[in-house]
Rosetta silent file (secondary structure, phi, psi, omega in degrees, C-alpha in Angstrom):
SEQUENCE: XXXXXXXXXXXXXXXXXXXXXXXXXXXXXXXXXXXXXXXXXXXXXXXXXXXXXXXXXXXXXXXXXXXXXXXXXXXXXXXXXXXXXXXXXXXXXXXXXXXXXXXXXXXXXXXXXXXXXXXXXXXXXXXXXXXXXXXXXXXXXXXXXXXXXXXXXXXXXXXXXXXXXXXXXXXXXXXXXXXXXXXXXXXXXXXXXXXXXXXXXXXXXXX
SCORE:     score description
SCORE:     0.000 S_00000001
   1 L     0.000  138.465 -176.807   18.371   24.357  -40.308 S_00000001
   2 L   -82.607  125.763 -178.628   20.441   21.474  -39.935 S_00000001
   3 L   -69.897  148.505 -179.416   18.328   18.456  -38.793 S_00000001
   4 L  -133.316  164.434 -168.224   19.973   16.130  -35.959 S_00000001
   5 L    73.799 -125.227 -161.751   19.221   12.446  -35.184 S_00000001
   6 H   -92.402  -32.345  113.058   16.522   10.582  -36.964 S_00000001
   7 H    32.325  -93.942  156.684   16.166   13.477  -38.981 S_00000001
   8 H   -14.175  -74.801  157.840   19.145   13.514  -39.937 S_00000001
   9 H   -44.315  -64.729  176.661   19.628   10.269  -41.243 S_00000001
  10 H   -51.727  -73.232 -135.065   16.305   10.555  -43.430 S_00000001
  11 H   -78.928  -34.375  128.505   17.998   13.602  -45.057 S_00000001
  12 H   -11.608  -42.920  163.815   21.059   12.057  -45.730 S_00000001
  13 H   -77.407  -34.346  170.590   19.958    9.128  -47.261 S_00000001
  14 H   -76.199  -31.739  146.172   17.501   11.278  -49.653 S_00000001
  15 H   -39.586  -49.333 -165.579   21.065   13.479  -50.677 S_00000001
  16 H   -98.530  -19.098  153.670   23.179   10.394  -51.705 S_00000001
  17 H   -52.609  -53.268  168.797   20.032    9.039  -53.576 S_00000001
  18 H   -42.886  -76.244  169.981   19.513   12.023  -55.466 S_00000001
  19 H   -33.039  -50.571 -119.002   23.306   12.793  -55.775 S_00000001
  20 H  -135.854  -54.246 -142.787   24.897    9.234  -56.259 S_00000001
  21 H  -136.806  -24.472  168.880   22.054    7.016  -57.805 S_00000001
  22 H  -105.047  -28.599 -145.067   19.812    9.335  -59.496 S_00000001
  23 H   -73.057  -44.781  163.977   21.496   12.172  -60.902 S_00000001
  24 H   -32.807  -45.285  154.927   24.167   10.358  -62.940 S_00000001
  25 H   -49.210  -63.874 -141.882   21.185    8.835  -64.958 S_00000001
  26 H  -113.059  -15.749  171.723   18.718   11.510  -64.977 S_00000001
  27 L    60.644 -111.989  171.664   20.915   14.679  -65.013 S_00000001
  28 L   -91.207   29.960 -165.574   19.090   17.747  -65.562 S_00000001
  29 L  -128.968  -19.261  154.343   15.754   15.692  -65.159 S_00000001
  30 H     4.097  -81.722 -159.694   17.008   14.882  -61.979 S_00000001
  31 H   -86.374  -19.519  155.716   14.950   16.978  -59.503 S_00000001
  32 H   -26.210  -67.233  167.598   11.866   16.177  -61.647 S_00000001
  33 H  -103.918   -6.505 -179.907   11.573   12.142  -60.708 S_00000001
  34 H   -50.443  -47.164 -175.889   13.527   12.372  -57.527 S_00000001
  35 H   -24.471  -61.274 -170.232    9.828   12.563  -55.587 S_00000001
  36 H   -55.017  -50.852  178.508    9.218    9.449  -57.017 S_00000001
  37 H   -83.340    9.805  154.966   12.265    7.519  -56.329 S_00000001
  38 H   -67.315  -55.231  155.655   12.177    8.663  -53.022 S_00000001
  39 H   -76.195    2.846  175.748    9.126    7.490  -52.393 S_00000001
  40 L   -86.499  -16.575 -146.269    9.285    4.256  -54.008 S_00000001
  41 L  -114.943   -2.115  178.868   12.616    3.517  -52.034 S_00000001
  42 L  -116.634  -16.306  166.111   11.267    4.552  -48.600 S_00000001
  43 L   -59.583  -59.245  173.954    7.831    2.500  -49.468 S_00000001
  44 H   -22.667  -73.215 -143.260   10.191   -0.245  -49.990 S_00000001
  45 H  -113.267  -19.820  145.709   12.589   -0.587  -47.348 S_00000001
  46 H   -26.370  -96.797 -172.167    9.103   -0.016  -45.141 S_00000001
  47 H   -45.921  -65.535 -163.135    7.139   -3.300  -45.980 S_00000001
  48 H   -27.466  -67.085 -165.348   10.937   -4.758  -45.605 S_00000001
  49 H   -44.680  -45.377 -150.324   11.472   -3.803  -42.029 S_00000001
  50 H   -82.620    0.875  160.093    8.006   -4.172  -40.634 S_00000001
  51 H   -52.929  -39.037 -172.294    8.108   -7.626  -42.124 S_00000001
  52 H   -51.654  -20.824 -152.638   10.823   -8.206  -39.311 S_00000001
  53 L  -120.073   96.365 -161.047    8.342   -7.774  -36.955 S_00000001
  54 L   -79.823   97.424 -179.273    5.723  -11.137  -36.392 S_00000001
  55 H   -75.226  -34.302  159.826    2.865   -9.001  -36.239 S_00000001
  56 H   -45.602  -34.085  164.734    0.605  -12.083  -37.181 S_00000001
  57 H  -100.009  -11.337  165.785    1.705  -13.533  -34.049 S_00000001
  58 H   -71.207  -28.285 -161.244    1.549  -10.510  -31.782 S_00000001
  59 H   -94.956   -1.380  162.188   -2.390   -9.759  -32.988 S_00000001
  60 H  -122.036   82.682  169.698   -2.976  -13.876  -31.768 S_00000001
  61 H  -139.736  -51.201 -155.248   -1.366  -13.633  -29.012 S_00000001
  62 H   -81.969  -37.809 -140.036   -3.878  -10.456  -27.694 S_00000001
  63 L  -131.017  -41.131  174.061   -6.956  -11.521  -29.753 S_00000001
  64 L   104.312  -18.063 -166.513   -6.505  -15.539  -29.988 S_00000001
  65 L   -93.638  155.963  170.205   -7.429  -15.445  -33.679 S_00000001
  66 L  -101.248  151.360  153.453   -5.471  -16.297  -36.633 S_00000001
  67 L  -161.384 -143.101 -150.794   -5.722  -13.433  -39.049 S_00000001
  68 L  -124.886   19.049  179.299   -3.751  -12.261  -42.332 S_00000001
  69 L   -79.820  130.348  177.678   -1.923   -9.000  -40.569 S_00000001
  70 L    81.833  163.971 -146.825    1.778   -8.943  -40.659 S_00000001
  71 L    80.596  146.473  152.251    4.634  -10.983  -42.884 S_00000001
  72 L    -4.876   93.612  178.808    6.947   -9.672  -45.236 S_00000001
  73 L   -71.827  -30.990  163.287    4.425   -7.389  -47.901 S_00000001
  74 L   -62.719   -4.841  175.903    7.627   -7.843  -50.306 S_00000001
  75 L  -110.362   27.796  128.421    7.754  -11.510  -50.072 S_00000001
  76 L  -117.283  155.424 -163.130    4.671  -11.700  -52.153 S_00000001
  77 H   -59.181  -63.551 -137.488    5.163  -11.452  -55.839 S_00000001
  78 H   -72.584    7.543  149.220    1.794   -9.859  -56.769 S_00000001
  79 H   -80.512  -46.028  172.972    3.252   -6.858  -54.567 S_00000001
  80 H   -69.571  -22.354 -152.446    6.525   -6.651  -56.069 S_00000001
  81 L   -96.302  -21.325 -171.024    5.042   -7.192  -59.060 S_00000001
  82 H   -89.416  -40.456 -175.517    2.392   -4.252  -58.901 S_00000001
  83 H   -92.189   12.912  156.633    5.260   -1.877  -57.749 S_00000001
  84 H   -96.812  -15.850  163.090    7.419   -3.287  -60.619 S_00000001
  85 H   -71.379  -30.723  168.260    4.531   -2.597  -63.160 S_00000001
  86 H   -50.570  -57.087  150.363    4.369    0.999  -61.503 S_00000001
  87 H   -39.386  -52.416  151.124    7.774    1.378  -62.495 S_00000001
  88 H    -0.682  -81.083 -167.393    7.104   -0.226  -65.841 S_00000001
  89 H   -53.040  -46.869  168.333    4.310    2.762  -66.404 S_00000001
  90 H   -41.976  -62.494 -152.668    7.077    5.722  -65.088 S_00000001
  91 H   -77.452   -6.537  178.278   10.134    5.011  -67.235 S_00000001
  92 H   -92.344  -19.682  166.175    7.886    4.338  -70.331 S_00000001
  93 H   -79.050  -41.706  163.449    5.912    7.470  -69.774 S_00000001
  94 H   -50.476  -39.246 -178.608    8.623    9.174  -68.923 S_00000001
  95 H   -98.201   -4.881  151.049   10.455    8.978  -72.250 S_00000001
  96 H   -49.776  -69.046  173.083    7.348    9.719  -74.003 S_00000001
  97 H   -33.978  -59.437  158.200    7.152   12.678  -72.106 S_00000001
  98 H   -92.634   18.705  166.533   10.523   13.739  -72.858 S_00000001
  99 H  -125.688  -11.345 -162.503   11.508   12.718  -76.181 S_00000001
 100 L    87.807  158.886  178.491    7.894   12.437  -77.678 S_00000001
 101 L   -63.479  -45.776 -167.386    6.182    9.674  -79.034 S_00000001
 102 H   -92.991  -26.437 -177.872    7.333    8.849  -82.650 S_00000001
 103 H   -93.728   13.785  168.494   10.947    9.531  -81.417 S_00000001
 104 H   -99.724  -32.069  158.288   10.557    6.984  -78.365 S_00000001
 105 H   -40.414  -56.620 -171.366    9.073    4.164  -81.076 S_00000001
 106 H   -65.695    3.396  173.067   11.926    4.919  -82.842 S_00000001
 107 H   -88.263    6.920  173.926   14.163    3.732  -79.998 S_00000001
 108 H   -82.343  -13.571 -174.762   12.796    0.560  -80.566 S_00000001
 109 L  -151.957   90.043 -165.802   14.113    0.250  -83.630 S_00000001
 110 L   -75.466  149.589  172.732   17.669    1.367  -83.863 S_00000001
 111 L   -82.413  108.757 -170.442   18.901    2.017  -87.421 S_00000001
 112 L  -131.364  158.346  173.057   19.817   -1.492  -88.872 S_00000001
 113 L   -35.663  174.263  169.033   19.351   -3.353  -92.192 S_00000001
 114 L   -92.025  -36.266  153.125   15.731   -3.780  -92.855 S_00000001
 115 L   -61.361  -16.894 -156.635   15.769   -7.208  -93.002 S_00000001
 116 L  -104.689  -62.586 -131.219   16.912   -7.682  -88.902 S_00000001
 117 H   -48.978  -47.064  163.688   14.711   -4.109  -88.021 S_00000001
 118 H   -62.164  -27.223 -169.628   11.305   -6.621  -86.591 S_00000001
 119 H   -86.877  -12.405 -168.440   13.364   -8.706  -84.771 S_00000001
 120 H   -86.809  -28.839 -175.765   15.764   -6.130  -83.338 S_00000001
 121 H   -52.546  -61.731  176.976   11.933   -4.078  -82.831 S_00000001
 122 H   -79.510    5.509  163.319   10.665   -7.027  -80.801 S_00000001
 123 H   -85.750  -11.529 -173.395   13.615   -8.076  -78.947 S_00000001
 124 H   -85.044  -23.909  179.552   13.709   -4.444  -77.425 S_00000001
 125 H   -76.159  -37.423 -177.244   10.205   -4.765  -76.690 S_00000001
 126 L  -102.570   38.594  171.092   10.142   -7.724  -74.940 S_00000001
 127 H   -92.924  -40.150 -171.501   13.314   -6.804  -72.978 S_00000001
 128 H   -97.748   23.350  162.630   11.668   -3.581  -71.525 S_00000001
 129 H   -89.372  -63.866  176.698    8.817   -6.288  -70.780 S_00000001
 130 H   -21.826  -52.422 -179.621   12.140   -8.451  -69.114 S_00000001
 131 H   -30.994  -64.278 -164.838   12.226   -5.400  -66.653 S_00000001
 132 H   -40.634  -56.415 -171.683    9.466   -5.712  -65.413 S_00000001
 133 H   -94.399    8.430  164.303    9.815   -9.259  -64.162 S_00000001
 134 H   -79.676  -51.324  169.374   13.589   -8.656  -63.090 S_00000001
 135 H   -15.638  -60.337 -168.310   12.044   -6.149  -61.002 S_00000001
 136 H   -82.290  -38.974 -157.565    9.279   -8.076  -59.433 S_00000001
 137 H   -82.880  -79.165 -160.878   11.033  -11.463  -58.740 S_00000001
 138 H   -18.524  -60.471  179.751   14.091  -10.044  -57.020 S_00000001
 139 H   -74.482  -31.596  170.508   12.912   -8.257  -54.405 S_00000001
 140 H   -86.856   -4.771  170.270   10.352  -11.368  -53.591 S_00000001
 141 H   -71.991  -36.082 -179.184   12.899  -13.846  -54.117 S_00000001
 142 H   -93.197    0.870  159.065   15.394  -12.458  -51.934 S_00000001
 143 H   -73.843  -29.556  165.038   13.007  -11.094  -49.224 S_00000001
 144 H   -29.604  -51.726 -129.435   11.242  -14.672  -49.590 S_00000001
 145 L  -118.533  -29.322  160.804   14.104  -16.796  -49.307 S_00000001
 146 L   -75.916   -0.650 -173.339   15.306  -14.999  -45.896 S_00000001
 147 L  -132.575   -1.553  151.747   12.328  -15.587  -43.906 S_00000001
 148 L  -103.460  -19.877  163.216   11.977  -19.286  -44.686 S_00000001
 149 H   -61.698  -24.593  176.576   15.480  -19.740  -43.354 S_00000001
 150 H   -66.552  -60.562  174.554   14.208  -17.974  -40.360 S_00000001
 151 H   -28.706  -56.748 -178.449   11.278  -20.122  -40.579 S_00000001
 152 H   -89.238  -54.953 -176.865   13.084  -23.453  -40.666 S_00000001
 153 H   -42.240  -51.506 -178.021   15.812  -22.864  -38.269 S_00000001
 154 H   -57.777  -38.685  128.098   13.516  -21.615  -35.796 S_00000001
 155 H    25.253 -123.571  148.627   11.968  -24.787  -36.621 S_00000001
 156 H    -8.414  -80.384 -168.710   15.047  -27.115  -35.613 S_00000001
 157 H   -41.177  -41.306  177.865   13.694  -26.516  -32.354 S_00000001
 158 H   -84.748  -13.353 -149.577   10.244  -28.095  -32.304 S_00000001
 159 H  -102.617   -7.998 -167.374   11.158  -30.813  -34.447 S_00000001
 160 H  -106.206  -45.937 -173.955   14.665  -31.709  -32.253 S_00000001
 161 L    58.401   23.348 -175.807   13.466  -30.898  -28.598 S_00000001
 162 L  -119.901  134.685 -168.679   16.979  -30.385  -27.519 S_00000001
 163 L   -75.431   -6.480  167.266   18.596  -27.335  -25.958 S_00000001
 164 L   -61.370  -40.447  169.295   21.823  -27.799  -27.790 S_00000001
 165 H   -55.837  -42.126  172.093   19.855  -27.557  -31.067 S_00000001
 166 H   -71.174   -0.300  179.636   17.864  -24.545  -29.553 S_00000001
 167 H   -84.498  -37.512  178.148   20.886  -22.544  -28.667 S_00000001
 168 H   -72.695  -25.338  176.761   22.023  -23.037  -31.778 S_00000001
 169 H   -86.616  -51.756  156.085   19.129  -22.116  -33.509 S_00000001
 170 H   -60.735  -71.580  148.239   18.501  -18.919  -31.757 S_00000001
 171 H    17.210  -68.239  177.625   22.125  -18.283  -32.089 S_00000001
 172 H   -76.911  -35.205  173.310   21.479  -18.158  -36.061 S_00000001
 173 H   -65.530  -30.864 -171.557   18.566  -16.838  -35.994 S_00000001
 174 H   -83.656  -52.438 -165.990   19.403  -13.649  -33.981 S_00000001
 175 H   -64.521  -86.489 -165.384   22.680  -13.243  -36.776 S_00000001
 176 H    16.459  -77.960  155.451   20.158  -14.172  -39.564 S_00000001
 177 H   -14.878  -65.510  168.745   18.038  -11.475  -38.274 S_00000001
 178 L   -68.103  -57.589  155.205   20.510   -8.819  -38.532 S_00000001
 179 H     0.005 -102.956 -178.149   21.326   -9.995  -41.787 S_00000001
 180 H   -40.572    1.075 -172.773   17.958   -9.753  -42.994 S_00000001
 181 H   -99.273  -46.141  176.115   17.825   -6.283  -41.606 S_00000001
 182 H   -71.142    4.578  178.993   20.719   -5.170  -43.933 S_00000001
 183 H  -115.247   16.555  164.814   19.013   -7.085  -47.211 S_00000001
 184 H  -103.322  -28.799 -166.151   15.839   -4.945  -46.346 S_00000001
 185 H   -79.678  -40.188 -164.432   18.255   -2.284  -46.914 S_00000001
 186 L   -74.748  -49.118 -177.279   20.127   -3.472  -49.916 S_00000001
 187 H   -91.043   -0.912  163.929   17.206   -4.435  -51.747 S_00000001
 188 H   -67.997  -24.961 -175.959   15.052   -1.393  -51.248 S_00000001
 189 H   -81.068  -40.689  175.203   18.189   -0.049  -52.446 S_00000001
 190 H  -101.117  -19.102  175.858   19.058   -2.081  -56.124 S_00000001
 191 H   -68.047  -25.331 -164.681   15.222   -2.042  -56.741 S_00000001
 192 H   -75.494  -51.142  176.644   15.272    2.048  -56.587 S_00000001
 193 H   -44.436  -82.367 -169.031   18.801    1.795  -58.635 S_00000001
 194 H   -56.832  -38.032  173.371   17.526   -0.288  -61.272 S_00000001
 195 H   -71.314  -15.581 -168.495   14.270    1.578  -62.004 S_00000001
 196 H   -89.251  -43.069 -176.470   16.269    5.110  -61.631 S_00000001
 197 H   -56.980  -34.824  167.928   18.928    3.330  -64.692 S_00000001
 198 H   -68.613  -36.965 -164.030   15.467    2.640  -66.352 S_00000001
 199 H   -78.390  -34.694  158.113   13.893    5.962  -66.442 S_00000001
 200 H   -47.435  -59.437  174.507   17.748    6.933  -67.996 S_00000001
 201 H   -68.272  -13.092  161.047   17.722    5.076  -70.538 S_00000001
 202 H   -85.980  -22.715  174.826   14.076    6.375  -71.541 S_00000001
 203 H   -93.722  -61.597  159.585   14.650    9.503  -70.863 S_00000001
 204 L  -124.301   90.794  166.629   17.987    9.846  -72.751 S_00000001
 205 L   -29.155  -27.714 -178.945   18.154    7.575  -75.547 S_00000001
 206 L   -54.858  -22.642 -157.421   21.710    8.935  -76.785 S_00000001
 207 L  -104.080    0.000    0.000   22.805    6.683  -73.945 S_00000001
């Protein structure tokens, strides 16, 4: 049955991931890790949105209390950083899994002179280390880095006291806003991309 609506939408968006962004990579291994990048890329693009939403100031608004509910869960590193080691664990397990162990070492060591073969060993190693922390720091720098602009603009206001500055300030702040709604999209979107390009290249070394 064809789904309509909201529906809809979800099933769409899990088709051109599959289709578009994993399959090219992952081929006939495809339907295998899609689960995964599905859920990593709808975990994602989650935390983004309901960061939009100052839940930390709706629960002291009701309750009077400061407490630590609500903000951006991707604008802290050791979150990005735990779902960039999760990634890490897939694409390195993964090409265990499928190529085996002594022939996934050996992709570590491409066939080169003998004198070069440690350093070309350890530059590959700490490259798929490199991953890791391209992973993690993107997605908190650029979820980060939008919600202290919000932050200061919004700002403007107390520190100016003037309604031209506050018009102006809302003003940016509402486009901001939208903004930031499409760079919750985009980057739930190149984090799922770059880990589905890792688990390719682990999974088939010819490439």
């Amino acid at each position: 049955m064809v789904k309509k609506g909201f529906g809809n939408a979800i099933e769409a968006t899990c088709v051109y991931i599959r289709e578009e962004v994993a399959r090219p990579f992952l081929k006939e291994q495809t339907d295998k890790y899609i689960p995964f990048i599905w859920s990593m890329f709808f975990f994602i693009l989650t935390l983004n949105l309901l960061g939009m939403v100052p839940l930390d100031r709706i629960f002291w608004a009701f309750t009077g209390k400061e407490n630590h509910f609500g903000g951006t869960a991707t604008a802290n590193v050791w979150v990005t950083g735990a779902l960039a080691v999760l990634a890490f664990l897939l694409f390195h397990c993964a090409g265990i899994y499928e190529n085996g162990f002594g022939n996934y070492i050996k992709h570590f060591a491409p066939k080169v002179p003998v004198l070069i073969l440690p350093f070309i060993f350890f530059m590959e190693v700490v490259s798929s280390f490199v991953r890791v922390f391209s992973l993690a720091i993107r997605l908190f720098a650029n979820m980060l880095a939008g919600h202290v602009l919000l932050g200061t603009l919004l700002a403007f206001i107390i520190i100016y006291k003037n309604s031209m500055v506050a018009t102006a300030s809302i003003t940016f702040v509402v486009l901001m806003s939208l903004m930031e709604i499409f760079v919750a999209f985009l980057q739930a979107y190149i984090f799922t991309f770059l880990m589905t390009i890792f688990i390719g290249f682990s999974v088939h070394q010819d490439h």
